[in-house]
N, C-alpha and C positions, 0 to 999 in steps of 0.2 A: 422686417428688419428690426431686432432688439436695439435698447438704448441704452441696456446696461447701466440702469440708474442715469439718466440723462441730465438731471437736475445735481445730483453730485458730480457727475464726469465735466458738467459747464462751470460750476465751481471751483474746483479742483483744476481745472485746465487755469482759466481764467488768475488765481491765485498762483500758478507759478511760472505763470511768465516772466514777472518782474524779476526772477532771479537764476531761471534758466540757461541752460546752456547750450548750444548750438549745437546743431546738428551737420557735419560736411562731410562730402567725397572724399574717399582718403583715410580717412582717421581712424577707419579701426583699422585694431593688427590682424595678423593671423587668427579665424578660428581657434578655439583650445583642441589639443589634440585629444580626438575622439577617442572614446571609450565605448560611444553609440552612437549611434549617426539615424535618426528618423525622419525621412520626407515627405509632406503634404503637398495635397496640391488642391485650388481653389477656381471653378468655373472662372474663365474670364468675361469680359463684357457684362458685368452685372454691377457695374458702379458709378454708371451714368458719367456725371464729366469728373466725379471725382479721383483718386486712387484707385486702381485696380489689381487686387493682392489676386495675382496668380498660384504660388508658390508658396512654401516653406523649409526651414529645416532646423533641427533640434538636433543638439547635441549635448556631450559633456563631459566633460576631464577627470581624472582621478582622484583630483584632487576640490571636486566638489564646484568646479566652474561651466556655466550653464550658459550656451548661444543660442539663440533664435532669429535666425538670419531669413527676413521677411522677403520676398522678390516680387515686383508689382510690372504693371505692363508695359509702363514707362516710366521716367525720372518722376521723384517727387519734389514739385512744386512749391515756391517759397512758405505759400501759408496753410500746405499741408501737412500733415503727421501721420504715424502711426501709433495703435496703442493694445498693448499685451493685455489680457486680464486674465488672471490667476487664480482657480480652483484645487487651493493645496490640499485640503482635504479631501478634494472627488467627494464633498457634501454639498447639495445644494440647499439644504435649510440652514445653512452657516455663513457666515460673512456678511459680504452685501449683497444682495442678490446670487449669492453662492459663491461670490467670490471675495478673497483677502487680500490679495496685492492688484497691480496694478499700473502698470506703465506706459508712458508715452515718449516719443520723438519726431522732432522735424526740423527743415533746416532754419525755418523761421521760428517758431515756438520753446524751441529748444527743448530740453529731457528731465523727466520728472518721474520718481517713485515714490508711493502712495503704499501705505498697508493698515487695512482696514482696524481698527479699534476696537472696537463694538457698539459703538456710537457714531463714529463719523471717519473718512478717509483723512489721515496723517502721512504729508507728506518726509517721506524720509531719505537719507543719504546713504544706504548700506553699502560697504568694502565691498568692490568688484564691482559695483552698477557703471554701463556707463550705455550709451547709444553710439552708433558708429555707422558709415555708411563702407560694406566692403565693395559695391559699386554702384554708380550715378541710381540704380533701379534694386538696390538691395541694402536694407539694414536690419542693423546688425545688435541685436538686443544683448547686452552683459550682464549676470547678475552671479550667484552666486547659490547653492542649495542651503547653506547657513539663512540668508536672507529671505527665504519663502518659510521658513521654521523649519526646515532639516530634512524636509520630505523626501521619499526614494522615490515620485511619481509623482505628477501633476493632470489636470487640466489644464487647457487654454482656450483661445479665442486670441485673434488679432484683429481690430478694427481701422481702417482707415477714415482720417476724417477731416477737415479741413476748419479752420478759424478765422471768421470775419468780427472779432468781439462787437456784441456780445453774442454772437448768433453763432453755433457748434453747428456742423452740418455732419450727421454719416451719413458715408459712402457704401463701404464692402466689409462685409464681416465673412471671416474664413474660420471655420467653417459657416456655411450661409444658417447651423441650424445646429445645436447640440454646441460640442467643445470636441477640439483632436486631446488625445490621451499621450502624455510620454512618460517612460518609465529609464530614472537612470539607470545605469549600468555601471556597475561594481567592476572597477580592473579586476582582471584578473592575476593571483598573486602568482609573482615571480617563482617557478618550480627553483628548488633546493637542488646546486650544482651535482650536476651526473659524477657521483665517482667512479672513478675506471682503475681497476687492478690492472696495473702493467704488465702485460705478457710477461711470463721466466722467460729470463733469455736461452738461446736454445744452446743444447749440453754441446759444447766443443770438445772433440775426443781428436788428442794429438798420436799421430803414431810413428816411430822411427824404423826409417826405411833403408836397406842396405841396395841399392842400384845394382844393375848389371855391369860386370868389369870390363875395362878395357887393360890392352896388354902389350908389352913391349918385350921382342918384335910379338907381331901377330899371331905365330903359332910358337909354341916351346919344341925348342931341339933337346935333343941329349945331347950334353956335353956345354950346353951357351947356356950364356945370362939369359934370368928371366924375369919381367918385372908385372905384376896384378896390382889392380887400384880400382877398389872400390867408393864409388862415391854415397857420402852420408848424409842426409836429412832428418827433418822432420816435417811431416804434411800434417794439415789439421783442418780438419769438416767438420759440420753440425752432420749429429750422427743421422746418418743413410741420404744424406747428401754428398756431391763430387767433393776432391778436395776442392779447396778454396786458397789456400798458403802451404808457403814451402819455407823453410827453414832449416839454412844449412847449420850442421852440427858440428860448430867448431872445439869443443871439451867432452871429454868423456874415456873408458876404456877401451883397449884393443887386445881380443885374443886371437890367437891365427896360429891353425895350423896347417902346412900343407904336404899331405903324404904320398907316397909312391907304394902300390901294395902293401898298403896299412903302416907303413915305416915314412918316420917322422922326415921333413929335407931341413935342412941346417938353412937357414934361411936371416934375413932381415927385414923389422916391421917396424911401420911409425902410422902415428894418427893425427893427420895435422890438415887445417882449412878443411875440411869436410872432406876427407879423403884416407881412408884405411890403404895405406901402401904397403908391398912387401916385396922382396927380390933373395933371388936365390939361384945357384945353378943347377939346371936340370944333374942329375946322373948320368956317365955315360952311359950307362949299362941301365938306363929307363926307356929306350928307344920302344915304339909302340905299346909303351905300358899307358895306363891309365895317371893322370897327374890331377887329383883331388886338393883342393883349394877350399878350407873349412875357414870362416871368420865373422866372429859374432865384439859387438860394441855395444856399451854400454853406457848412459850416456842422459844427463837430468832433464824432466822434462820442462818446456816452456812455461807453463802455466803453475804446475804445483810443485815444481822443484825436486818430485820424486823421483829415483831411478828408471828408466824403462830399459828394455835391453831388444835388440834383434839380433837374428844366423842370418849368412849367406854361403849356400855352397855352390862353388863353378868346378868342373871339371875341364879337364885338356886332353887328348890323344896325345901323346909325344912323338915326335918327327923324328 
């Protein structure tokens, strides 16, 4: 079992009790959120009646905040402690017996940090220190990487040890032989927002469409009224897709002509609510002739206000 300088750690103990602060259940917060998360772990049953450090864990935050959350086999006892020792160089002919800093906690002795000088341990108060138990069998070491001198990696060692002043007793030292090693961990930087080129919306191709007619009556006589009406839209798809909308075509032109072997019929036309209408009387003298119904519209489109135009042509046998 090392003693890690045992004649300075009884002094240095002994010296800051008068002004220590307590160690209890409860008090520390949350772990900092990890950036590295490293676990030990430490034979049990080798610390006789004292402390028994099973366990470890090392962590640290982005922002340069360092835990070392200790776990032992049972609760720690009033005039028990633990205590960190710190090799920020990973040199051992430096410091105090290779080590610079230096900490302790318990619920009786209360919490202290110490960094080596180069003559004697100086107990100091660094931003972020503090002990904390996150439960009855685990505590909880706070310190800071500004506070160790700035290191990206350390040494350590935890010692459990208990205080009958003036008499220091250790218990377990984890590791039982060497130092565990931790290295922080650098967040890693936020990647630079994805930019995303928004799909082209896709090409809408409107087209105006002239329907199949309906007719009043049903067939054309020679000799009777005759009424055609065709119905007018506009359909519109992304191109080699179905249509998708329809849009009836309430303005635009109407030509129409409808002739009986090639000769014009005197007729009347209108273009009104989407619907190309025309009425005329058959001839008598067209009976089983051909009755040809020509009628083209033209008419702005939806979208770009440009002209489009469509024909329809229907034919009749006449009765």
């Amino acid at each position: 079992m090392r003693s890690k300088g045992f004649l300075w750690v009884v002094l240095c103990i002994l010296s800051a009790l008068s002004i220590a602060v307590g160690l209890s259940v409860g008090s520390a917060v949350a772990s900092p959120r990890a950036a590295a998360d490293q676990s030990y772990t430490d034979p049990s049953g080798d610390a006789g009646v004292g402390t028994d450090i099973t366990s470890l864990t090392a962590r640290n935050d982005a922002s340069g905040g360092i835990s070392i959350q200790i776990a032992s086999a049972s609760p720690i006892v009033a005039n028990h402690a633990v205590a960190i020792f710190i090799d920020a160089d990973r040199n051992q002919s430096t410091g105090k017996d290779g080590d610079e800093y230096w900490m302790f906690g318990g619920p009786l002795v209360g919490v202290a940090f110490f960094a080596w000088n180069g003559s004697s341990w100086a107990q100091t108060n660094p931003a972020g220190f503090s002990v904390g138990a996150a439960a009855a069998n685990v505590s909880d070491f706070r310190f800071t990487q500004a506070s160790i001198g700035g290191v990206k990696g350390f040494n350590f060692v935890a010692v459990s040890i208990s205080i009958d002043p003036p008499t220091i007793n250790f218990w377990d030292a984890a590791p039982d032989r060497g130092y565990y090693s931790y290295d922080l961990a650098t967040a890693q930087p936020t990647p630079p927002p994805t930019t995303t080129t928004p799909a082209p919306a896709p090409t809408v191709v409107w087209k105006l469409q002239i329907a199949a007619p309906t007719t009043t009556p049903s067939k054309a006589v020679a000799g009777k009224s005759f009424t055609v009406k065709f119905p007018v839209k506009f359909t519109s798809g992304k191109v080699g897709d179905p249509i998708r909308e329809e849009i009836t075509v309430t303005k635009g032109t109407m030509v129409c002509d409808p002739t009986i072997g090639g000769k014009v019929v005197v007729h009347k036309e209108s273009f009104k609510g989407g619907v190309a209408r025309l009425s005329f009387v058959v001839p008598k003298t067209a009976k089983g002739k051909l009755l040809k119904v020509r009628v083209s519209i033209t008419a702005p489109d939806p979208s770009s206000g440009s002209n489009k135009s469509a024909t329809k042509i229907a034919t009749f046998r006449v009765a």
